[in-house]
N, C-alpha and C positions, 0 to 999 in steps of 0.2 A: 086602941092607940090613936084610931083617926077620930077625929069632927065630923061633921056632917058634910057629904057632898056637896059639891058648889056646882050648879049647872054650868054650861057654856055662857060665856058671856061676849060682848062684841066690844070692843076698845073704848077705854074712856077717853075725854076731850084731854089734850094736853100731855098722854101720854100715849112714851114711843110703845111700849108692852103695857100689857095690864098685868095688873099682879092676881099671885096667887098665893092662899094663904098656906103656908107650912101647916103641914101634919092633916090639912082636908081633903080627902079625896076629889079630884075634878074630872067627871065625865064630859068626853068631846069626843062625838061622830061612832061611837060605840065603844072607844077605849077607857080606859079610868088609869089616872094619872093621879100620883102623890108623891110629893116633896118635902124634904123631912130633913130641919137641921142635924149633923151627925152628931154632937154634943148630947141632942134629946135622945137619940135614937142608939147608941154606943151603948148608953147606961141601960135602955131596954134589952139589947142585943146581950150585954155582958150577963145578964140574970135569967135569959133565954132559952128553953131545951128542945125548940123546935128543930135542931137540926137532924135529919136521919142519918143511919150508920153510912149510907154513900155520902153522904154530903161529909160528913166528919172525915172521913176518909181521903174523899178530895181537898179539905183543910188543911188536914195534916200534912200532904205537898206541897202545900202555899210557903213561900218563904214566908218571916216572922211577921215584913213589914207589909204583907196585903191581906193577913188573915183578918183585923179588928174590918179591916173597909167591906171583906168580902163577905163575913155573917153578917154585916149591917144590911148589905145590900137582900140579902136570901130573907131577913125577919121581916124588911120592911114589903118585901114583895108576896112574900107569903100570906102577911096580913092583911096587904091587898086583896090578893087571891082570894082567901078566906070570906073579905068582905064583901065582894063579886058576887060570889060562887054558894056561899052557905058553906063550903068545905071546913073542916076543920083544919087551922095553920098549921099545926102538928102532921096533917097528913099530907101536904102539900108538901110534893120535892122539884127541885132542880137544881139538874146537873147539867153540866158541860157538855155542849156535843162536840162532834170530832175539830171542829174549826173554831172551838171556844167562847160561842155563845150558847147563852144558857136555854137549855130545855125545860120545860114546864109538863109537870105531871099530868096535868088536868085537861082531857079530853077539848079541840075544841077551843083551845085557850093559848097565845103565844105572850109571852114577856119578854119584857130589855129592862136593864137597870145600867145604871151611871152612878160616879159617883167623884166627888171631887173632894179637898181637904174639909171642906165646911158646911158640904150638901150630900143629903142620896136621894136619887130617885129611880122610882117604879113606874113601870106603867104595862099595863094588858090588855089585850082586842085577841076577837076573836082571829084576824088576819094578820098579814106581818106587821109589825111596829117597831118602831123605835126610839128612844129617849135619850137625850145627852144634856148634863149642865154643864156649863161652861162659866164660871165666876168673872167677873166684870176686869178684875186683877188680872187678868190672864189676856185682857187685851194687846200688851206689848210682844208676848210670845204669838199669839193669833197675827200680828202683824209682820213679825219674822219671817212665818210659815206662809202666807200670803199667796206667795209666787206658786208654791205646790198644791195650794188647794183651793183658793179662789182667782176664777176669771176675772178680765178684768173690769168689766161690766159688774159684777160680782163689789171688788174690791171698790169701786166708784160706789154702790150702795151704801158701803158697810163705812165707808169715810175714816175718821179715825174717831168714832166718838165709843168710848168702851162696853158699852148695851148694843150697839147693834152689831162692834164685833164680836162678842161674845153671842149674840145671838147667828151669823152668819155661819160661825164655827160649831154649833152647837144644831142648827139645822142643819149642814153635813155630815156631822157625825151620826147624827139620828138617821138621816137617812141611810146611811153606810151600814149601818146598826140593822135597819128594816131589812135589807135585802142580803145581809149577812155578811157582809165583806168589811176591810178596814178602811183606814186613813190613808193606807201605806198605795204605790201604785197611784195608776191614771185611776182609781173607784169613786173620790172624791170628784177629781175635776167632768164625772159622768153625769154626776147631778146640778142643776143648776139652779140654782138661785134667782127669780126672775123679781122678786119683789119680795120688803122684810116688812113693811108695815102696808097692809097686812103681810104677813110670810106666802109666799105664792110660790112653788117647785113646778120644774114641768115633768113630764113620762108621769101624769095625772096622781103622784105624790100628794098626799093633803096635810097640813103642816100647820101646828099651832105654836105660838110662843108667850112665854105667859116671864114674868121675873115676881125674886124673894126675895129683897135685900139682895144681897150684893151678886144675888145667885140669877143666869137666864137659865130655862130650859125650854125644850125643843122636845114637840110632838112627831111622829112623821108617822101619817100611815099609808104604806103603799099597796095598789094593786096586786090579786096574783100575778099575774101577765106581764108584773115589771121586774122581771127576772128573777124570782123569791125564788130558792131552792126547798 
């Protein structure tokens, strides 16, 4: 399913993110990250039998309208996994742990997926991590929300241009994601934003942002010792 790895790369002249290319896996700092229009990845998912009898199981719970999002998000992570690991994506599972982020079979190995109407993404390290996209579209609601989730040192960064709110919103939610908690609550206003280009978090958070067309997403990977359960 994937291309060829992209190594890290360091910001081109002129732009606010670098891009990354759909469906290539991009390793940074020991994670691998991939991004993957859901259009391409729907049609893969839909001819799919990688799911096992628990995953089909917790499907079959899913109301109607987050089933198609949530096998997208388990193939494309799996095939990750897969590509990591040597595993076979048929034997890679994950399920839900008690607080609804997803568990990862594979000894040694933590995942996060996201996933929005037009994108999915994966990403896996050995330690916590976290990934969120956030579409560029989506800057008027991130601007809504604002007051609950960005400081305003934060909000003065993130200015009104729609890339770098969607990137502000999308490095908290990854970080929220690392350490296992949500949006909801003071958990967001815990993490701070101290700079987007480059992305710079403090409680030693390491954070990449990379855009896909209309798509940002957000690396985050955090320390044990910064509260990971």
């Amino acid at each position: 399913m994937f291309a060829a790895p992209v190594p890290g790369r360091t910001p081109s002249a002129g732009l606010a993110f670098p891009p990354l290319v759909p469906g290539r896996v991009h390793r940074w700092g020991g994670a691998a990250l991939v991004l993957v229009r859901r259009a391409d990845l729907d049609r893969a998912a839909s001819r799919s039998p990688l799911l096992t009898p628990a995953e089909r199981e917790v499907l079959d719970g899913l109301p109607a309208r987050r089933r198609a999002e949530w096998v997208a998000g388990r193939v494309l992570a799996k095939e990750l996994v897969a590509g990591v690991t040597g595993e076979r994506a048929g034997g890679v599972e994950i399920l839900p742990c008690a607080d609804g982020s997803p568990r990862l079979s594979v000894p040694g190995l933590r995942i996060s997926l996201s996933h929005t109407a037009e994108h999915v993404a994966a990403a896996t390290a050995p330690g916590p991590v976290g990934v969120d996209v956030c579409e560029t579209s989506s800057a008027p609601a991130v601007l809504r929300a604002a007051d609950h989730v960005l400081h305003p040192g934060e909000r003065r960064l993130a200015g009104t241009d729609p890339e770098r709110l969607a990137a502000a919103w999308a490095l908290k939610e990854a970080a929220v994601k690392a350490v296992r908690r949500g949006l909801a609550g003071e958990a967001p206003r815990r993490v701070r934003i101290l700079g987007l280009t480059p992305p710079l978090l403090d409680g030693g958070h390491r954070a990449l942002v990379r855009t896909a067309g209309t798509a940002v997403v957000a690396l985050v990977l955090v320390p044990p010792t910064a509260g990971t359960r």
